[in-house]
N, C-alpha and C positions, 0 to 999 in steps of 0.2 A: 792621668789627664784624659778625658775623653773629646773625640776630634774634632771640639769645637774649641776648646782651651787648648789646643795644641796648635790650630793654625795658628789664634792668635798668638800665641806664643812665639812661634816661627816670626811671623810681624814684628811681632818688639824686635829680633836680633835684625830684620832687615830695613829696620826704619834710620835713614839718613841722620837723623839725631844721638845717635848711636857714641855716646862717647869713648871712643875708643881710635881717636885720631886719625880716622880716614881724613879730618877737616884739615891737616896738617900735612899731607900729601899731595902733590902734582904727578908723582910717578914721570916724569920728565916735560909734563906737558907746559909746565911754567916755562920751558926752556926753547921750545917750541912757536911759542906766544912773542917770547923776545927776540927770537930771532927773525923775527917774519914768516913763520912758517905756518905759519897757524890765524888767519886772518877773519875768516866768518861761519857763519854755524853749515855750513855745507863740507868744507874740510875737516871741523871736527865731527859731522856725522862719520863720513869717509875712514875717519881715524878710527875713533869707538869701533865702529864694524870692522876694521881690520884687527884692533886689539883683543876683541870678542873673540873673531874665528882663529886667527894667528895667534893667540897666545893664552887667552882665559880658557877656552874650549880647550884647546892641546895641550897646555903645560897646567896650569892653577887647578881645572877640573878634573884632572889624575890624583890629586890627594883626596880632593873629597871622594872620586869613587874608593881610593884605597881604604879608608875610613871604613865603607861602608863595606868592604869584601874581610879586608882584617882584622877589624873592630870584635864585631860578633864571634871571632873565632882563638882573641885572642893572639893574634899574633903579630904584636906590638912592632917587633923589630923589624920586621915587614913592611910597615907602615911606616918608620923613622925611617925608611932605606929610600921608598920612594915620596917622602918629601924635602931629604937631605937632595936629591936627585934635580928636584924641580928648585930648590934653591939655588943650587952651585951651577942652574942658567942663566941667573939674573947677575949679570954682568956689573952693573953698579953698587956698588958699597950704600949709597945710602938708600936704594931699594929693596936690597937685602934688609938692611936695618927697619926700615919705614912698616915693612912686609911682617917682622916679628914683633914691631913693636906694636901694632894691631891687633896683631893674633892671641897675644900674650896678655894684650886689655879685653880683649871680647873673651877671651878664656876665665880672665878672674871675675869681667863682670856676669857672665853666666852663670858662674859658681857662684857667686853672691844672690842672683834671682834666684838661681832652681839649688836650691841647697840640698833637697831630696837626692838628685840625680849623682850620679856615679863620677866625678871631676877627676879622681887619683891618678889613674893609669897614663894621663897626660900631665896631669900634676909633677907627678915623681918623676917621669922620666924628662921634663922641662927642668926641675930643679938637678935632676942628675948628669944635664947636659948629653940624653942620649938622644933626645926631639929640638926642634926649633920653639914648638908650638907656632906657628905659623898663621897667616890670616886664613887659608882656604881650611888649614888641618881644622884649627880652632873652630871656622863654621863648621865644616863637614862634621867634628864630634859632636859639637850641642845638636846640628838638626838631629845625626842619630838617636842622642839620648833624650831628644824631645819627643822622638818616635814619628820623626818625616821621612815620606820617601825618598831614595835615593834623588829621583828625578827631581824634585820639588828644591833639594837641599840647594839640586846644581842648577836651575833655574835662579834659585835664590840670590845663589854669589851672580853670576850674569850682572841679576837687575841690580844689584848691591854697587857692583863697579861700574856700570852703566852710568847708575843715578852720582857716585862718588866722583865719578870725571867729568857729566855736566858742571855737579855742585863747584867742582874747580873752575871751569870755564867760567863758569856767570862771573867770576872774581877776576879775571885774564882777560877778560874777549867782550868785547862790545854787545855781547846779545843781553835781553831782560829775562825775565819768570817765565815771560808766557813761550816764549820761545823757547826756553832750555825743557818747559814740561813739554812742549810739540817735539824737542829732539826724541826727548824720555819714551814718547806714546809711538814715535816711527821706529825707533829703534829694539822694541821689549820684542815685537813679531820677528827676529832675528835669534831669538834667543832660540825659537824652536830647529833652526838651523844649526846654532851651535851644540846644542842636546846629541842632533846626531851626528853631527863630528864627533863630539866624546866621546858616543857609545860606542866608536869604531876601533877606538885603540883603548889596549892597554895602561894599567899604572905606568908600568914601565917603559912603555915606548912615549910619557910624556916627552913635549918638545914646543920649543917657542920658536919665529920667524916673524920677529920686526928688528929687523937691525936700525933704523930710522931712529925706534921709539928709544930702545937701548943706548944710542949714542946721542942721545938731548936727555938719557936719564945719568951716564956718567958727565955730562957737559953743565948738568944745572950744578954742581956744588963749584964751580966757577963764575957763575954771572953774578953784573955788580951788583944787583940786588936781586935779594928775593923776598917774595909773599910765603913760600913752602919749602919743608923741611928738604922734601925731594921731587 
């Protein structure tokens, strides 16, 4: 691919339409919404940018950079160690699940697009039970094997779960279009913030700090109803 067919490339895996059930996740915030905690597009600005810095930036963004240090080197079990690491944070059973069952669709639907590209190494070790395949794992391999930069990969998922938690609100929360795109456009210049949280820590010193978000994401497979899986 030469680097005009490669961003776009990158764009297909980050486009909202993305069948791969982000559309079937709340990640706790349907739980949120019902209990009063969550009322207008100002506390879910507040939210998003807490989940950005507190948790996508420190814990999600440590697989994609390990992707991208032991991928190239081959050193697979390296890479299963610190996503095994960043799963066994996520405190709810159906974020866990919501998490791989993501990961594990944008993994086959990538392998279905780029059939040239190199799938196996997560392949096998997904069906061997020695990986999650996970949502961040699952981006961070395709961007590498699409040949994006690190930065770019982990800019990517930001705006990926950014845009995936407006696309929940508008379904929750009294706001329309045009408002959820104004969250989208205040909130992507934050991304550059989170970049350099990343860079400062290791794979393995990933780490999450919302205990809020965590406790409306074990509390949603309780409420009387729901819209989402989690």
């Amino acid at each position: 691919m030469n680097d005009n067919v490669r961003w776009l490339a990158m764009q297909q895996l980050l486009d909202s339409a993305l069948p791969i059930g982000g559309f079937s996740h709340s990640f706790g915030l349907e739980t949120m919404v019902q209990e009063g905690r969550m009322n207008h597009s100002s506390q879910l600005y507040d939210y998003i940018s807490a989940m950005l810095l507190q948790s996508w930036a420190s814990s999600d963004a440590m697989v994609i950079k390990a992707v991208y240090r032991d991928a190239p080197a081959g050193d697979w079990e390296r890479l299963w160690s610190v996503e095994r690491l960043v799963q066994v944070q996520r405190i709810a059973s159906e974020t866990r699940s919501g998490v791989e069952k993501m990961g594990r669709r944008l993994l086959q639907l990538a392998a279905a697009i780029h059939p040239q590209l190199n799938w196996m190494p997560v392949m096998e070790a997904m069906r061997a039970g020695r990986c999650l395949a996970s949502h961040p794992l699952a981006h961070g391999y395709a961007c590498w094997q699409l040949g994006a930069a690190e930065e770019r990969a982990l800019q990517g998922y930001f705006y990926t779960c950014i845009v995936t938690c407006v696309n929940s609100a508008l379904r929750l929360m009294p706001i329309g279009q045009t408002e959820g795109q104004s969250l989208i456009a205040r909130l992507a210049p934050l991304t550059e913030r989170a970049m350099e949280l990343a860079s400062q820590l290791e794979p393995e010193e990933a780490y999450a700090n919302m205990p809020m978000s965590e406790v409306a994401m074990i509390r949603h497979e309780r409420l009387y109803s729901r819209l989402f899986m989690s």
